[in-house]
C-alpha positions as a printed NumPy array, in Angstrom:
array([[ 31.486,  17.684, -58.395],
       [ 27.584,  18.421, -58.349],
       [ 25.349,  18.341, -55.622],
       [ 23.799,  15.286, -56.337],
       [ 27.288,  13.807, -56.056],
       [ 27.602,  14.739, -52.974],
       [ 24.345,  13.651, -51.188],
       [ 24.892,  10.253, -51.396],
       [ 28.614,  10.377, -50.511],
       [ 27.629,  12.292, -47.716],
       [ 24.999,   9.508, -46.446],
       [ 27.489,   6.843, -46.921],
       [ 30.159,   8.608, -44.764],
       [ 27.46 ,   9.213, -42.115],
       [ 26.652,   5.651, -41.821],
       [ 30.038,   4.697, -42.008],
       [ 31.167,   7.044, -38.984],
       [ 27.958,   5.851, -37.359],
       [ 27.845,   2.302, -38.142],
       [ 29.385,   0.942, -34.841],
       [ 27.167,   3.033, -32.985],
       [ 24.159,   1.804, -34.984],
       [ 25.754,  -1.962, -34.037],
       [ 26.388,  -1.794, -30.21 ],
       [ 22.656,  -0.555, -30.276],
       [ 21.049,  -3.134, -32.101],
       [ 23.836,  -5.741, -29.681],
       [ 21.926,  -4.1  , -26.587],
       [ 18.786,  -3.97 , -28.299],
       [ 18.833,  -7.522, -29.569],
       [ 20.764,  -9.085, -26.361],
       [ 18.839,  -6.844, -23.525],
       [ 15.463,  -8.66 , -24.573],
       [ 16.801, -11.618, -24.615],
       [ 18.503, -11.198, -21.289],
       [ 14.923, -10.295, -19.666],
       [ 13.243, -13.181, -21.294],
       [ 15.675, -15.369, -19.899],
       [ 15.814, -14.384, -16.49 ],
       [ 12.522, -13.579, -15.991],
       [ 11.407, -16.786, -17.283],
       [ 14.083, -18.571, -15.399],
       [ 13.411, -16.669, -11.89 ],
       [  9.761, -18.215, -12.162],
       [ 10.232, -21.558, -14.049],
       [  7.347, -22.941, -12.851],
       [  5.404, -19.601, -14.398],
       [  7.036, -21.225, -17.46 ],
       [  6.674, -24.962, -16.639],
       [  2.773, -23.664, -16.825],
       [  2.546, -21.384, -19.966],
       [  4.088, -24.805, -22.221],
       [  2.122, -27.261, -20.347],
       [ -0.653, -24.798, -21.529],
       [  0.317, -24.661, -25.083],
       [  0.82 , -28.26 , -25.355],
       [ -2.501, -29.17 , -24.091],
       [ -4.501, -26.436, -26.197],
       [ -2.369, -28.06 , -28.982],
       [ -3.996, -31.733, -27.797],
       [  0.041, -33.113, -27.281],
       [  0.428, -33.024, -23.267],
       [  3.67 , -34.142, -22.138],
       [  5.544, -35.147, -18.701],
       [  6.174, -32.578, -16.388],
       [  9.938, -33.659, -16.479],
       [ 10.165, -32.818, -20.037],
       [  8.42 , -29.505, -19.698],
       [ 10.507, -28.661, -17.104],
       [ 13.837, -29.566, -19.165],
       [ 12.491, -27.746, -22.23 ],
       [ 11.41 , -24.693, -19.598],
       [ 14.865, -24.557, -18.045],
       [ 17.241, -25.182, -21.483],
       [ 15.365, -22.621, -23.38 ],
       [ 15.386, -19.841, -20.639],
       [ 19.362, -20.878, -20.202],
       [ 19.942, -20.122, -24.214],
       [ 18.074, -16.521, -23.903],
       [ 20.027, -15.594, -21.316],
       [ 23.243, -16.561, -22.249],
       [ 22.44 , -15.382, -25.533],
       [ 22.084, -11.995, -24.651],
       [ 24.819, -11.718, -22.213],
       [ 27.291, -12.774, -25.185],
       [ 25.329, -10.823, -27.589],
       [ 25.608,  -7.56 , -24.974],
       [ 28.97 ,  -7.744, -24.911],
       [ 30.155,  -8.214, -28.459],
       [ 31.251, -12.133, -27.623],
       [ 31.251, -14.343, -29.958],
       [ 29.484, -12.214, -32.632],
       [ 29.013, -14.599, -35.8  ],
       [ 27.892, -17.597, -33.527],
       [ 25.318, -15.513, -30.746],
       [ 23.927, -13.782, -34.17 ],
       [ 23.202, -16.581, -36.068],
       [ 21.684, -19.134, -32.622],
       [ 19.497, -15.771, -32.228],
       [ 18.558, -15.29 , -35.048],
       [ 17.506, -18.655, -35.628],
       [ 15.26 , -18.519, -32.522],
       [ 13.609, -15.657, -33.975],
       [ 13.151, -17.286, -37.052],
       [ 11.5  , -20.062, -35.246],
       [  9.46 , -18.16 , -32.594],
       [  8.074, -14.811, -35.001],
       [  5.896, -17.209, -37.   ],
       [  4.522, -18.657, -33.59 ],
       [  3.537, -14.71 , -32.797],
       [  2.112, -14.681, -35.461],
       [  0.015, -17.554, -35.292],
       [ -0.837, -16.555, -31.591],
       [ -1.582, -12.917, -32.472],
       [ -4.081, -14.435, -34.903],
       [ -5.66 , -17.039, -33.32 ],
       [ -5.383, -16.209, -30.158],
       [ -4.858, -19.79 , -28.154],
       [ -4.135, -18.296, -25.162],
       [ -3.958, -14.692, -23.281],
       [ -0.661, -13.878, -23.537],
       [  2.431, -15.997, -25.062],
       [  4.337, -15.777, -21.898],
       [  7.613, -14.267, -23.221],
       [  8.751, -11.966, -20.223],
       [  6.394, -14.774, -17.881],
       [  4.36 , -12.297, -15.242],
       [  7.128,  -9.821, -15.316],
       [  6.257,  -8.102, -17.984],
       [  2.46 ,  -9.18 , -19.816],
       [  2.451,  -8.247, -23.582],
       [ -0.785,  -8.606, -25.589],
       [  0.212, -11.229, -28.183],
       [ -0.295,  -8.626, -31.049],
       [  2.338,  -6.344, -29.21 ],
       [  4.746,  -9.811, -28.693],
       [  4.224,  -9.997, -32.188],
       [  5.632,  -6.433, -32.942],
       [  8.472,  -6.707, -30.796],
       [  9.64 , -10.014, -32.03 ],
       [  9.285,  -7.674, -35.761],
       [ 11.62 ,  -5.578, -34.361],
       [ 13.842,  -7.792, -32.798],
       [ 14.203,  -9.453, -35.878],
       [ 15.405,  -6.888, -38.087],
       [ 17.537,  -5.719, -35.531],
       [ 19.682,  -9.329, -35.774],
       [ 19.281,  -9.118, -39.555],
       [ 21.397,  -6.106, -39.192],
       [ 23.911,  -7.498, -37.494],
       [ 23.906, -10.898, -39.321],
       [ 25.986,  -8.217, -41.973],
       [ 27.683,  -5.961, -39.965],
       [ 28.298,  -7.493, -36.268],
       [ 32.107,  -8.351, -37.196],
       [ 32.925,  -4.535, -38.02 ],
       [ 32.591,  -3.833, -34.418],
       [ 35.015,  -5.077, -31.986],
       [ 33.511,  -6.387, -28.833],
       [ 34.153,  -5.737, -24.954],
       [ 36.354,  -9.312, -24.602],
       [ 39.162, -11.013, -26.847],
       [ 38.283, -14.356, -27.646],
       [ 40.474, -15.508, -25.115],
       [ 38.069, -14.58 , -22.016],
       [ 34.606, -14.462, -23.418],
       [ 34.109, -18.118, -23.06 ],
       [ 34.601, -17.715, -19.392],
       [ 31.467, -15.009, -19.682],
       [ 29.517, -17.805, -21.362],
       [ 29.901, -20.157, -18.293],
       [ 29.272, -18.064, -15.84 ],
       [ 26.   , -16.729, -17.282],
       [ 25.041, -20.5  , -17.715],
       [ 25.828, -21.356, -14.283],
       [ 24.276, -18.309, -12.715],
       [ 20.833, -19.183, -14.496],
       [ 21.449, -22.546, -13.181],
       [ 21.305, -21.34 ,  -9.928],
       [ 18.251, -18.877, -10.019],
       [ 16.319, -21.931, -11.911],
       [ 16.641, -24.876,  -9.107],
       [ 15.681, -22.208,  -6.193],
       [ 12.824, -21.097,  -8.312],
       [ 12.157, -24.782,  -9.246],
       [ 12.874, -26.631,  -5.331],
       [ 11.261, -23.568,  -3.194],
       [  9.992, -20.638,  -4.986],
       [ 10.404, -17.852,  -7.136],
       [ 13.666, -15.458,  -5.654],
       [ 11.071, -12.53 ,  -7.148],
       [  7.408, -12.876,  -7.047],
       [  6.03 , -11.023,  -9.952],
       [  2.295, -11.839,  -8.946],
       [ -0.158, -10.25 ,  -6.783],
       [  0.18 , -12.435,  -3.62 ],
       [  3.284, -11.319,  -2.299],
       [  4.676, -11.926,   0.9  ],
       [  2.847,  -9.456,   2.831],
       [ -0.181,  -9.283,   1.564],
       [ -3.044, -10.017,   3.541],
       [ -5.81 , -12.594,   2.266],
       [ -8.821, -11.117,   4.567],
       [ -8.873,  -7.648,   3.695],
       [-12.93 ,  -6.745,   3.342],
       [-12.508,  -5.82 ,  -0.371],
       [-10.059,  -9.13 ,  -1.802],
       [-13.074, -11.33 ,  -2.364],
       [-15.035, -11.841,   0.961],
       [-17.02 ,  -9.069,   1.298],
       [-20.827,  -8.29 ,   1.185],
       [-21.386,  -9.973,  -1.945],
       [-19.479, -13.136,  -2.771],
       [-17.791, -13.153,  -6.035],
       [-18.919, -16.13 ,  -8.68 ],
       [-16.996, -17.034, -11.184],
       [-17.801, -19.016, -14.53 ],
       [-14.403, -20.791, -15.81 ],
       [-13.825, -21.487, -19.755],
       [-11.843, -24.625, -19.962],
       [-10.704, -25.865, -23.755],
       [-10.147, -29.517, -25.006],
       [ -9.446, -30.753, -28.644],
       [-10.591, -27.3  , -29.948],
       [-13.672, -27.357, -28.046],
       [-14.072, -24.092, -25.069],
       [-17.109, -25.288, -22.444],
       [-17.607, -23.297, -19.727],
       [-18.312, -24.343, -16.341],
       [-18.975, -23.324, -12.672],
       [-17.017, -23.728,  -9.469],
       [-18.892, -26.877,  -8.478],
       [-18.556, -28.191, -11.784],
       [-14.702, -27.854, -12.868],
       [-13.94 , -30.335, -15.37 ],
       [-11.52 , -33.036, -15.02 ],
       [ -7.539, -32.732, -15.487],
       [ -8.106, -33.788, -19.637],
       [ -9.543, -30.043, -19.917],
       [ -6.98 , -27.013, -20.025],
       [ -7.819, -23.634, -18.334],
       [ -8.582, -20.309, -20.754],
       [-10.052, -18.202, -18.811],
       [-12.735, -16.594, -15.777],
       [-15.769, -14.823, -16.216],
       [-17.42 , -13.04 , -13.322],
       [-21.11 , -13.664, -13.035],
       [-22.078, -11.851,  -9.818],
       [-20.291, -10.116,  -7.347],
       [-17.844,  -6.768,  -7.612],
       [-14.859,  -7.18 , -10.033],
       [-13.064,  -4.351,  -8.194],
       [-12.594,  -6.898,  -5.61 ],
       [-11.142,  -9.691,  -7.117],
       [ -8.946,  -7.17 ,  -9.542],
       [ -7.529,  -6.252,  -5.923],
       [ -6.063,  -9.222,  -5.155],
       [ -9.051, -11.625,  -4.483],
       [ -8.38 , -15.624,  -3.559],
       [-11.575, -17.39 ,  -3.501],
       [-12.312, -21.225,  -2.119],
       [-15.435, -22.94 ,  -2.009],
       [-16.57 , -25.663,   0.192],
       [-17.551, -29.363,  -1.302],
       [-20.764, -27.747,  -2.184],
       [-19.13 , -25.203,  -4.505],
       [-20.127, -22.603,  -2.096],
       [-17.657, -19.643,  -1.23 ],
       [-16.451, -20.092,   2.108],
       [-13.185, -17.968,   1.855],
       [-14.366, -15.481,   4.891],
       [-14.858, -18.918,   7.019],
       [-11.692, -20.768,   5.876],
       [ -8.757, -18.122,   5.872],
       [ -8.421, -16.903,   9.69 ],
       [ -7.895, -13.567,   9.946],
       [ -6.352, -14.352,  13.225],
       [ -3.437, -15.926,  14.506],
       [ -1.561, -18.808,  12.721],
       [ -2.439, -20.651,   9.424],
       [ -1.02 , -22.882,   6.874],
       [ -2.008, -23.386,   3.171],
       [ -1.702, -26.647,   2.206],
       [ -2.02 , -26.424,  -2.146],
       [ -2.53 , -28.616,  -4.612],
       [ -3.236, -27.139,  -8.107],
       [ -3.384, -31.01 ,  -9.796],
       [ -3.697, -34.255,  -8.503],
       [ -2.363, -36.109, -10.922],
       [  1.158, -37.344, -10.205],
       [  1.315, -36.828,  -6.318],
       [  3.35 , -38.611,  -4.287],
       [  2.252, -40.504,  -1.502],
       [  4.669, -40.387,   0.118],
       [  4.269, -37.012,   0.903],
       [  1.31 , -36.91 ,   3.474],
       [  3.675, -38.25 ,   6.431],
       [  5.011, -34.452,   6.128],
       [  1.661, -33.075,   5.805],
       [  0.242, -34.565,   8.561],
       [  3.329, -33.966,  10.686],
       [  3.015, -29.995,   9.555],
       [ -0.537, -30.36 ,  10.912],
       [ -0.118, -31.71 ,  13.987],
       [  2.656, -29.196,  15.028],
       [  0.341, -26.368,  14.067],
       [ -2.077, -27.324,  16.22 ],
       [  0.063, -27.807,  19.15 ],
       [  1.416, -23.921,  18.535],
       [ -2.466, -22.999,  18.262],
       [ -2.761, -22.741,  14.87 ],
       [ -4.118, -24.786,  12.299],
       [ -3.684, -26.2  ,   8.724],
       [ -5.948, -25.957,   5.781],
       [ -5.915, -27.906,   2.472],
       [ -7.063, -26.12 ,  -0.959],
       [ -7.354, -28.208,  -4.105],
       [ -7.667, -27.72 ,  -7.675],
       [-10.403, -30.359,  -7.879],
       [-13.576, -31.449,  -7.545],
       [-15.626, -32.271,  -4.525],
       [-14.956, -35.921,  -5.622],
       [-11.46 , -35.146,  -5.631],
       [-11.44 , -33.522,  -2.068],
       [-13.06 , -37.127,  -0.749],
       [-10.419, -39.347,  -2.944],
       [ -7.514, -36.755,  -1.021],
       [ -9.19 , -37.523,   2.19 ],
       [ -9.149, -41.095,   2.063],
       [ -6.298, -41.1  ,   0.743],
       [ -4.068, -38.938,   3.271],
       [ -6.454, -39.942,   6.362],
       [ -6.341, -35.814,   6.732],
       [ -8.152, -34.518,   9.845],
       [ -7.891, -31.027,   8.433],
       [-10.074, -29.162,   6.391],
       [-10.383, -29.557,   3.046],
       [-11.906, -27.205,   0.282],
       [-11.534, -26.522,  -3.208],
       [-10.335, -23.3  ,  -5.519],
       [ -9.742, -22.489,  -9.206],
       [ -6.028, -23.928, -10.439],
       [ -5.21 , -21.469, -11.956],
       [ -5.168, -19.314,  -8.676],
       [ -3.454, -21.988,  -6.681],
       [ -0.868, -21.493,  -8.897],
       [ -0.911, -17.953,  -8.665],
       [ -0.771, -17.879,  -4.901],
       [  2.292, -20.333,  -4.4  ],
       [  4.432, -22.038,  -7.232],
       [  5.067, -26.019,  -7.234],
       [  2.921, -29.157,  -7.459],
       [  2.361, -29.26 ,  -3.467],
       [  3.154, -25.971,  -1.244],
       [  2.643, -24.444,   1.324],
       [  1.776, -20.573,   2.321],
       [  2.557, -19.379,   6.133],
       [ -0.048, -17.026,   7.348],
       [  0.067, -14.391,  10.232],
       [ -3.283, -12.584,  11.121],
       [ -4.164, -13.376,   7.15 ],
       [ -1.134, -11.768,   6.373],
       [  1.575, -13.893,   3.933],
       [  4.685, -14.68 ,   5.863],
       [  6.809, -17.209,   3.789],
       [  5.789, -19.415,   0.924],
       [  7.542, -22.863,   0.281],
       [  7.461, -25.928,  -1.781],
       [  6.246, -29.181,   0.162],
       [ 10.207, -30.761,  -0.808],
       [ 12.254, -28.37 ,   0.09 ],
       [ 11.163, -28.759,   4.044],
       [ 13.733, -30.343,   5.698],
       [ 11.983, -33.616,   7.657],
       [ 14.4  , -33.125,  10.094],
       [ 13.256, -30.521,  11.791],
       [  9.754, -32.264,  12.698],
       [ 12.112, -35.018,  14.571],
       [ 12.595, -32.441,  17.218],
       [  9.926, -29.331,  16.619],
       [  9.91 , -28.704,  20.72 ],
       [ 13.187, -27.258,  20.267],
       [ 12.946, -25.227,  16.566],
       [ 10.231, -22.763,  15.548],
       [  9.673, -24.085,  12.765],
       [  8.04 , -21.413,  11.067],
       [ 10.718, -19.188,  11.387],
       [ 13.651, -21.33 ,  10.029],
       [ 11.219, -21.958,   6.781],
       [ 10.995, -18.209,   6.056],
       [ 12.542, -17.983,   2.893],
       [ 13.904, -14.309,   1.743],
       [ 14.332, -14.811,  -2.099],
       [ 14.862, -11.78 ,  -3.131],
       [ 18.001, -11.21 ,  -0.666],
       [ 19.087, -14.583,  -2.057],
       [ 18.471, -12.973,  -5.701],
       [ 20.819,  -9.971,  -5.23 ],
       [ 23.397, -12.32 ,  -3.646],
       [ 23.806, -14.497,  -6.574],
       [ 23.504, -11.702,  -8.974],
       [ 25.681,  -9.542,  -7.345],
       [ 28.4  , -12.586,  -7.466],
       [ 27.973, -13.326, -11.215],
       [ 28.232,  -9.617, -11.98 ],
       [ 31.521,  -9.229,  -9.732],
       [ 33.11 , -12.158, -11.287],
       [ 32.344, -10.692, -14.752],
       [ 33.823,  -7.46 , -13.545],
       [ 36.663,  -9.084, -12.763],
       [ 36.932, -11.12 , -16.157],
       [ 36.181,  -7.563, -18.084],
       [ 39.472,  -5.899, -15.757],
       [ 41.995,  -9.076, -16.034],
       [ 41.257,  -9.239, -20.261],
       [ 41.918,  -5.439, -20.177],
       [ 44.638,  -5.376, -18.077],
       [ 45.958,  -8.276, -20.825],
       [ 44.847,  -6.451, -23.292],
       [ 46.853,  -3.457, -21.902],
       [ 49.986,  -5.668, -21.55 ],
       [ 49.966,  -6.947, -24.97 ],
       [ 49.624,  -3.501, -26.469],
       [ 52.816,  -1.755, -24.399],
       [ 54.723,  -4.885, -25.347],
       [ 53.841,  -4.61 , -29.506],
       [ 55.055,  -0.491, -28.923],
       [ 57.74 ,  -1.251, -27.005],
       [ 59.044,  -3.514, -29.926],
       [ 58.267,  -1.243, -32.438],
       [ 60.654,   1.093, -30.493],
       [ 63.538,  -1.039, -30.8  ]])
């Protein structure tokens, strides 16, 4: 045999002794991305409910925020259950084609993003994890090829469960998302992956009240066309958000964590309106289209008992000063009312009405207007109130995911304990 004979029969039995290495890390590879998107997309669906209301509108085909929220929910569901089956060698024919479908479907949006450049980021990982759409691009590349891999070699490589228990994995992956996705959607996030964290403090000197007020000029997009306008001026709900420019002030400040409102002038009264002492709620509204009436008995009640503990409650719309008069009238509030930037509504507290529970400027709790409990303003002599709405999601987070991955530890042992069964049985009759 001559040397040249034996190069390539060497290759072939490396990647033959290799190959289910190779596959179990393009499963991981492949499934651990997928995993991440889900869940972090899930964990802050309304992060998500916002990034395709935003592509739909730059696209000029707005839809209801029911439907966003179902496409939102489903497609962060798929990714995660996707990768959990593709992780553990379930299912291999049917997770690698659905996956590689998806990729299919969303590298060609990448692309078009990458090139274009619609919006700042696609949104893949939501804030967990902010890729420049040339580097989502990439990784979707990679991704890719990965799955085309397996799409030819996942069935040489026996997976972690028989066919018999991996459905069981597929369920409980699905109902665990289910979970982290109505607590995200009916209070808040169970991990805040933005910079106003419970905790942090909304006076400090350098967050956007000090010497020098920070101005902003905000580029808004409809039908193609990008106008940009001032705080005083923000267009109607027809226009979708792009992007803020600073004009004056020190960017420093607002990079550090900066919430700025403005008063029905459009002039920055953040120092005035967030106390840096004693108690204070946040009443937000990012939009005021499709807000329930309904809701301002609660409001009002939330108000009242503030004041009677000797704090107060402030409200902070995404609107105009016209807006802030129509709100008024409309809720017969007798607390302030100013204005701020949507897109940093949302970014404070998640939900189309919430509110955010200050201490001394600090952030104690943040909630979503429906998921307060009416029944506790029957009585409020008897209940601090403020305490029984703190909301620890990220205790509630390692809860539920500690649960799902028990019961999958215990689905892994009872198929290998089967597993172990059938195989002394099959020697045992061999023996005889």
């Amino acid at each position: 045999m001559t040397e040249t004979d034996e190069k390539p029969k060497s290759a072939v039995t490396f990647l033959t002794r290799y190959r289910g290495l190779f596959i179990w890390i393009c499963r991981l590879l492949a499934g651990g991305t997928f995993i991440v998107s889900g869940l972090s997309k899930m964990i802050d669906i309304w992060g998500f409910i916002y990034k395709i209301d935003q592509y739909l509108n730059v696209w000029g085909c707005p839809q209801p925020q029911g439907l966003i929220f179902t496409m939102a929910a489903a497609l962060s569901a798929i990714e995660f259950v996707l990768g959990v089956l593709m992780a553990l060698g379930c299912y291999r024919k049917l997770s690698t084609w659905t996956m590689t479908l998806i990729m299919l479907g969303f590298t060609p949006l990448t692309a078009y993003i990458a090139i274009a450049n619609p919006v700042p980021d696609c949104g893949c990982f939501g804030d967990f994890i902010v890729l420049s759409n040339g580097a989502t691009f990439a990784k979707n590349i990679v991704i890719l090829s990965a799955l085309v891999y397996l799409l030819f070699n996942n069935n040489k490589a026996e997976g972690l469960l028989t066919r018999y228990s991996q459905w069981l994995v597929g369920w409980l992956s699905a109902f665990y998302m289910i979970a982290v996705g109505m607590i995200g959607y009916t209070i808040q996030p169970l991990i805040d992956f933005r910079q106003y964290k419970v905790g942090t403090s909304l006076t400090d000197s350098d967050s956007g009240g000090g010497d020098e007020a920070v101005t902003f000029r905000f580029i808004y997009e409809k039908e193609g066309e990008r106008r940009t306008f001032m705080a005083d001026s923000l267009p109607d709900d027809s226009w979708t958000f792009v992007d803020r420019e600073i004009v004056s002030g020190d960017l420093s400040a607002v990079e550090s964590g900066g919430f700025s409102v403005y008063d029905s002038d459009g002039d920055d009264v953040t120092a005035d309106a967030i106390a840096g002492e004693g108690e204070e709620l946040l009443l937000l509204i990012p939009d005021m289209k499709d807000i329930d009436v309904s809701t301002t008995y609660v409001i009002n009640e939330m108000a009242r008992y503030m004041a009677d503990r000797g704090g107060s409650l402030i409200g902070i719309l995404g609107t105009t000063s016209d807006g802030l008069e129509q709100w008024r009238d409309l809720s017969m509030a007798s607390y302030p009312l100013y204005t701020a930037e949507d897109t940093s509504i949302k970014e404070l507290a998640r939900g189309s009405v919430s509110f955010v529970y200050l201490r001394d400027g600090v952030i104690q709790w943040k909630r979503t207007l429906s998921s307060i409990d009416t029944d506790l303003l029957d009585d409020p002599d008897n209940v601090d109130i403020m305490e029984v709405l703190y909301f620890p999601g990220d205790k509630y987070f390692l809860m539920l995911t500690g649960l799902f991955l028990g019961l999958v530890l215990i689905v892994f042992t009872l198929d290998r304990s089967g597993r172990a069964v059938k195989l002394h049985l099959t020697r045992k009759n061999q023996k005889k």
